[in-house]
N, C-alpha and C positions, 0 to 999 in steps of 0.2 A: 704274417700272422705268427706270433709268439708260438713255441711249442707247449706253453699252460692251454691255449686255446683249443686245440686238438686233444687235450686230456680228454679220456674214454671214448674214445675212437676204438670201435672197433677190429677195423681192418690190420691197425698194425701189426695187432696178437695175432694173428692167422698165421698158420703154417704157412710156407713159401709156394708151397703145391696148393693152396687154397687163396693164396692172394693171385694165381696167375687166372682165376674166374672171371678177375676185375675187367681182361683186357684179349680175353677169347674169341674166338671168330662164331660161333656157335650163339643163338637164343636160349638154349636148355643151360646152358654153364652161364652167360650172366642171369636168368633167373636167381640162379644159387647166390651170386654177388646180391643182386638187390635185395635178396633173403637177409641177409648179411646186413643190408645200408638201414633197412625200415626201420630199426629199434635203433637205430646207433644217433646217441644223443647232440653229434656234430654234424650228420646230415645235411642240414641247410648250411652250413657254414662249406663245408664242403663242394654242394652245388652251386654256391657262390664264385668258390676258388674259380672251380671249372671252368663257369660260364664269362669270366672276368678274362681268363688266360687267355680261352677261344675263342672272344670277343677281340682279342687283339693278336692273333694268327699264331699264338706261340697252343702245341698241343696238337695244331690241325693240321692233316699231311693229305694233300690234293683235294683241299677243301671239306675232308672229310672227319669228323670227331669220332676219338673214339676209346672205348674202355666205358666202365657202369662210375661216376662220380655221382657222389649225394643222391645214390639210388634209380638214376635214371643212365640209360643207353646213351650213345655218340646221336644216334638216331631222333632219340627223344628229346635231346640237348638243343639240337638242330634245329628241331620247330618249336621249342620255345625260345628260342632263340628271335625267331621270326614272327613271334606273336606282337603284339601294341602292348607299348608300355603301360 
């Protein structure tokens, strides 16, 4: 993806102490990330990336996904993942 595609994302602008929410061990701190993902107008482009990367093992460490991409958890990535096309 082009870097015009990504315009108004908002994660980038985040202070460095507020982008680390993205990728926290905690449910209470990615709340704040998904706070973060719901208005951001790249959203599905983003969960796209994600789901495309971890679809083909790059991302996933012991089978496991993880960080808040396009608003959702490693967790919640996982079983949509698993859902029927």
């Amino acid at each position: 993806m082009s870097t015009s595609e990504w315009s108004g994302a908002l994660c980038p602008e985040l202070p460095e102490s507020e982008k680390a929410w993205f990728f926290a061990e905690s449910g209470s701190t990615y709340k704040r990330a998904k706070d973060i993902c719901h208005p951001c107008p790249v959203r599905g482009k983003c969960l796209d990336l994600a789901m495309d990367l971890e679809g083909r093992g790059l991302g996933v460490h012991e089978g496991r996904r993880f960080g808040v991409w396009g608003g959702l958890s490693g967790r919640e990535r996982s079983r949509l993942a698993k859902e029927p096309a």
